[in-house]
Backbone as a chain_set.jsonl record, in Angstrom:
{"seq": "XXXXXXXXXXXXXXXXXXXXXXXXXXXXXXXXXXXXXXXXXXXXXXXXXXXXXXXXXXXXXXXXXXXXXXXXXXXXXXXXXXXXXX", "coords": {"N": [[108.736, 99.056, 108.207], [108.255, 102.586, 108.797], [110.513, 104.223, 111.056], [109.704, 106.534, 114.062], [111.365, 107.695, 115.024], [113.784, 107.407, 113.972], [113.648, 108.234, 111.401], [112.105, 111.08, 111.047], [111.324, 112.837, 109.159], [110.144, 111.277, 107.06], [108.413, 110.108, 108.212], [106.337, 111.636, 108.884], [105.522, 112.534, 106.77], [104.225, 110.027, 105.757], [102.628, 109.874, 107.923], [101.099, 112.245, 107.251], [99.689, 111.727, 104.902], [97.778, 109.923, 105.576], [96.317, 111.523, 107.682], [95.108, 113.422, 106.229], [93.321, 111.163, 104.159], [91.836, 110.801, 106.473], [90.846, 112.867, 106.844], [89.235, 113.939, 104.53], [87.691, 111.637, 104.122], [86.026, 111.63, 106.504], [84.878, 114.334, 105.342], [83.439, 113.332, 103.13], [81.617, 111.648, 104.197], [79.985, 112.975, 105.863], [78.997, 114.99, 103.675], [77.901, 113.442, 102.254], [75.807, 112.765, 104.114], [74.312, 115.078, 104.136], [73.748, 116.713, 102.099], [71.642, 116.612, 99.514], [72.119, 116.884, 96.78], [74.063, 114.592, 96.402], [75.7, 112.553, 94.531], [76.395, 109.674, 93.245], [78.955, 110.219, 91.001], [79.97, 112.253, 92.095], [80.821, 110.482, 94.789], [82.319, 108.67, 93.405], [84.554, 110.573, 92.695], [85.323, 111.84, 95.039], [85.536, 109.1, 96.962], [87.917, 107.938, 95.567], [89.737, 109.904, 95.663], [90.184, 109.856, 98.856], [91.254, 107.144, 98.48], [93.8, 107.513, 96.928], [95.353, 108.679, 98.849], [95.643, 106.639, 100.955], [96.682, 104.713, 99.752], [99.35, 106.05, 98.893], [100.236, 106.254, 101.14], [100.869, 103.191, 102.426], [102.512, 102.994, 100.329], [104.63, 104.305, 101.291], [105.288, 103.114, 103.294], [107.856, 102.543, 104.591], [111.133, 103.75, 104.823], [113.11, 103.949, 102.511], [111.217, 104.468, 100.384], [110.519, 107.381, 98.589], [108.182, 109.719, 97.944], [108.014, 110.64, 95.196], [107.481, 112.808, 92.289], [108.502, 111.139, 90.146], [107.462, 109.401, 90.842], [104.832, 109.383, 91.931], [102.251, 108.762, 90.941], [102.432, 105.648, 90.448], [102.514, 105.392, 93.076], [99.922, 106.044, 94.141], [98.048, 104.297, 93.096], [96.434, 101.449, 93.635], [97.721, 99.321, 95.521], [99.859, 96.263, 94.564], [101.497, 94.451, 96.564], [99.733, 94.304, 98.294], [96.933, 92.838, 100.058], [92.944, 93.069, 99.517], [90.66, 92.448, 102.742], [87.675, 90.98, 103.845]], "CA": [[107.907, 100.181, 108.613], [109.078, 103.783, 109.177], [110.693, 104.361, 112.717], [109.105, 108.042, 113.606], [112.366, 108.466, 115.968], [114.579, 106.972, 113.511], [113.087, 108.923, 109.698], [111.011, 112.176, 111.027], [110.802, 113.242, 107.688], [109.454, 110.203, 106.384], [107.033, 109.25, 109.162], [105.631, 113.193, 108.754], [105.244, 112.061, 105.543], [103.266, 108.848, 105.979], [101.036, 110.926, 108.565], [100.242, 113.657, 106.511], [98.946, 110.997, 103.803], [96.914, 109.213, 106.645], [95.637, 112.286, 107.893], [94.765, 113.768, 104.677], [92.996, 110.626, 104.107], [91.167, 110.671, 107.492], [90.057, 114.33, 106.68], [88.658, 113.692, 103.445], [86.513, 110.68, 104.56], [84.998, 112.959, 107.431], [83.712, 115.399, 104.896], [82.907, 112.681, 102.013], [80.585, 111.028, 104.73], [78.95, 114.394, 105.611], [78.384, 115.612, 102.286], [76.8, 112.071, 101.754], [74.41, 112.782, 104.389], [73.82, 116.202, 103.927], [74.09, 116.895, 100.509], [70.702, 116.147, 99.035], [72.482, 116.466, 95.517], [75.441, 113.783, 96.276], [75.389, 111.862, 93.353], [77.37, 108.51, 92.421], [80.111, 110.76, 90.198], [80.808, 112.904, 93.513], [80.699, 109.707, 95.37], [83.202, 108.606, 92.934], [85.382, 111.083, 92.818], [86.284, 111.558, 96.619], [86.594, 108.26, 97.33], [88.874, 107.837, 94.889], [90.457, 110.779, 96.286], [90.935, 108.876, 100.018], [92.1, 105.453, 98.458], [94.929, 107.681, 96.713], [95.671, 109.029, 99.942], [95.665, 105.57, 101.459], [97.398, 104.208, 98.631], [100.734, 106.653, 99.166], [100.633, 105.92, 102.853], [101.405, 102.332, 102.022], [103.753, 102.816, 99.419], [105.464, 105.045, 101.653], [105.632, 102.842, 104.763], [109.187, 102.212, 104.161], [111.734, 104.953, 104.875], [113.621, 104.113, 101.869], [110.506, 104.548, 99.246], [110.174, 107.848, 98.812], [107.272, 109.698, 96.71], [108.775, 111.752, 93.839], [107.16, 113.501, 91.113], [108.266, 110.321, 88.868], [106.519, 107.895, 91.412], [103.565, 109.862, 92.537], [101.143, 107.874, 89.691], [102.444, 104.287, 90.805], [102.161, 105.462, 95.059], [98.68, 106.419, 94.131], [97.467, 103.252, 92.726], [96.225, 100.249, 94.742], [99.177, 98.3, 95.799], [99.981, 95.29, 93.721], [101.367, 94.042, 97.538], [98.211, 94.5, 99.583], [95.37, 92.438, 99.906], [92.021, 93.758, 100.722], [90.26, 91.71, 103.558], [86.452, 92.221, 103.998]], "C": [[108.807, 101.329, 109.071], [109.159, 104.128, 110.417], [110.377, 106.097, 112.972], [110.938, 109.044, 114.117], [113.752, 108.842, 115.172], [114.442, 108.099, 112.104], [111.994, 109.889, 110.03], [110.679, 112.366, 110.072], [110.092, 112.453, 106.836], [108.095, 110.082, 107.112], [106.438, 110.473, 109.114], [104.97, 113.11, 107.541], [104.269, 111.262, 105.164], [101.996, 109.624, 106.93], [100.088, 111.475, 108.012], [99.412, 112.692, 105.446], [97.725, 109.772, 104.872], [96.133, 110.352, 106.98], [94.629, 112.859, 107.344], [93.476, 112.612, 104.492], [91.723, 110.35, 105.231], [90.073, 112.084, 107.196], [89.173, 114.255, 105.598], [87.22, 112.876, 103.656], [85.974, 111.119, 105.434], [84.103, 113.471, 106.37], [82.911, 114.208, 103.873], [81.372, 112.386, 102.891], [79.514, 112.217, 105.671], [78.346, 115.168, 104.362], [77.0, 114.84, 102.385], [75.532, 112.33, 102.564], [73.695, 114.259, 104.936], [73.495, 117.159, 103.01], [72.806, 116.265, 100.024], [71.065, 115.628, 96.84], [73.313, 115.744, 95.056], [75.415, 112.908, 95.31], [76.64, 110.639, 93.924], [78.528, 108.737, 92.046], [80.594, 111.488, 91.382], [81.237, 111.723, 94.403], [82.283, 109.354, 95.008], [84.793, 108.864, 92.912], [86.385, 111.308, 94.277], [86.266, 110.301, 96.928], [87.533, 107.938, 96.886], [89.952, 108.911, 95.265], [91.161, 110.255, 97.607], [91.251, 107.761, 99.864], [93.606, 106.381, 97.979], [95.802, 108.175, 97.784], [96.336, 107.705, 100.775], [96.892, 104.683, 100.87], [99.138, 104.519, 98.603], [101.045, 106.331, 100.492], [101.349, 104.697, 102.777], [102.054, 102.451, 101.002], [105.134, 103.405, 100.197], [106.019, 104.677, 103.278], [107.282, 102.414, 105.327], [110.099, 103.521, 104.303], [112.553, 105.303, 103.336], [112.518, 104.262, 100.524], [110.227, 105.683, 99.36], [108.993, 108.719, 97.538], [107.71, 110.744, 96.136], [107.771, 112.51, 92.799], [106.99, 112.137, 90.19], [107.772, 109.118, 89.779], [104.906, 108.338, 92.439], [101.974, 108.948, 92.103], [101.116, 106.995, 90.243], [102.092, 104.397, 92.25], [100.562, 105.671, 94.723], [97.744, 105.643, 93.886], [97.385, 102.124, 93.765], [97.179, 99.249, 94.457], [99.002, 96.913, 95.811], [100.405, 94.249, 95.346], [100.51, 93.901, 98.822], [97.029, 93.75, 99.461], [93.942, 92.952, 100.669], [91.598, 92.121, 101.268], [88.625, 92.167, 103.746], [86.224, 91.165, 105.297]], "O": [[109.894, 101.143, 109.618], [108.128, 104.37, 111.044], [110.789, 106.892, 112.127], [111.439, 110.136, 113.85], [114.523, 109.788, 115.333], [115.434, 108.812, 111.953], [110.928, 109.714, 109.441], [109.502, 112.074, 109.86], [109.45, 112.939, 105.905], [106.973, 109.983, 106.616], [105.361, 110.153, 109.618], [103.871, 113.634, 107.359], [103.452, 111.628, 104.32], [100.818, 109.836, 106.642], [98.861, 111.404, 108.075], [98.282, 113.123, 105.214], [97.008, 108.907, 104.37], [95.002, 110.236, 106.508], [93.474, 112.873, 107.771], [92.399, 113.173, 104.698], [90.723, 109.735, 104.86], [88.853, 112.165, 107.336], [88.054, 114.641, 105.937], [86.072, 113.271, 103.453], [84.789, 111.011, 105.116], [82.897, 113.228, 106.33], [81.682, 114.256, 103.905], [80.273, 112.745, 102.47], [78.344, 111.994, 105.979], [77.306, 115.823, 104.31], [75.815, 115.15, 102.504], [74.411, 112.214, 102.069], [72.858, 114.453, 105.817], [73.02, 118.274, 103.226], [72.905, 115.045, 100.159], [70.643, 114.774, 96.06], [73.631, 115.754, 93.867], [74.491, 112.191, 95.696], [77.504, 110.792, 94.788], [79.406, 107.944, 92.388], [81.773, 111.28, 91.665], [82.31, 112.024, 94.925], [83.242, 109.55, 95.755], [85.773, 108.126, 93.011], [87.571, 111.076, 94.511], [87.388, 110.096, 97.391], [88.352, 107.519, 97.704], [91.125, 108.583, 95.09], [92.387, 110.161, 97.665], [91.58, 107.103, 100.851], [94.609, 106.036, 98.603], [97.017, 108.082, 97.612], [97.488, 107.794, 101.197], [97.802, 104.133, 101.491], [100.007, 103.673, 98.393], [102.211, 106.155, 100.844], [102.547, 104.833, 103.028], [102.192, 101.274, 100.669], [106.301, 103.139, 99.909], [106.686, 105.316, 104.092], [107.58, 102.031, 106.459], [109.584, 104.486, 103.736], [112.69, 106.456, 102.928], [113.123, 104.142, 99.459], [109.478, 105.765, 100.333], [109.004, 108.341, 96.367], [107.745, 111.819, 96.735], [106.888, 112.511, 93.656], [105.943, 111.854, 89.608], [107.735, 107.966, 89.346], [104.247, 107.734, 93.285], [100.996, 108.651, 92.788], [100.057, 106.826, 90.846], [101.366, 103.512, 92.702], [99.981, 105.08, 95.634], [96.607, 105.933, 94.259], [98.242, 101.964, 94.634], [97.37, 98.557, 93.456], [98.315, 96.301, 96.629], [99.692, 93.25, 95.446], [100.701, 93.484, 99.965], [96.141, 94.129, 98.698], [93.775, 93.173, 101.868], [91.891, 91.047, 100.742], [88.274, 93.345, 103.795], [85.323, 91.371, 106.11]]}, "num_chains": 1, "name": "protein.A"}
């Protein structure tokens, strides 16, 4: 895990993709219940928007993984090391 004291730049990093992620799911779940026209395909789309969010956070919990241009695709995808739990 990224030390914040140890990798600022990293752990600013991991935030901002947590945050991001936190902000998103705020509005998704206001739309949802204010939005008389929220459909399924909007539904869709932003959550899929805060798992990729979610998704880079954990790829990026590591100081030495960092997210590039040529690893933005694979950080964005649900991590082959993660299990969900319900």
């Amino acid at each position: 895990m990224i030390d914040k004291d140890k990798n600022p730049v990293e752990w600013a990093g991991l935030m901002y993709q947590l945050e991001d992620a936190h902000e998103h799911l705020g509005k998704l779940i206001s739309e949802m219940m204010n939005d008389p026209e929220f459909d399924e395909e909007i539904f869709k789309i932003q959550l899929g928007h805060v798992c990729a969010h979610l998704n880079r956070a954990w790829y990026s919990r590591h100081a030495n993984r960092y997210i590039t241009e040529e690893t933005w695709i694979t950080a964005s995808q649900f991590p082959d090391d993660l299990d969900p739990i319900g």
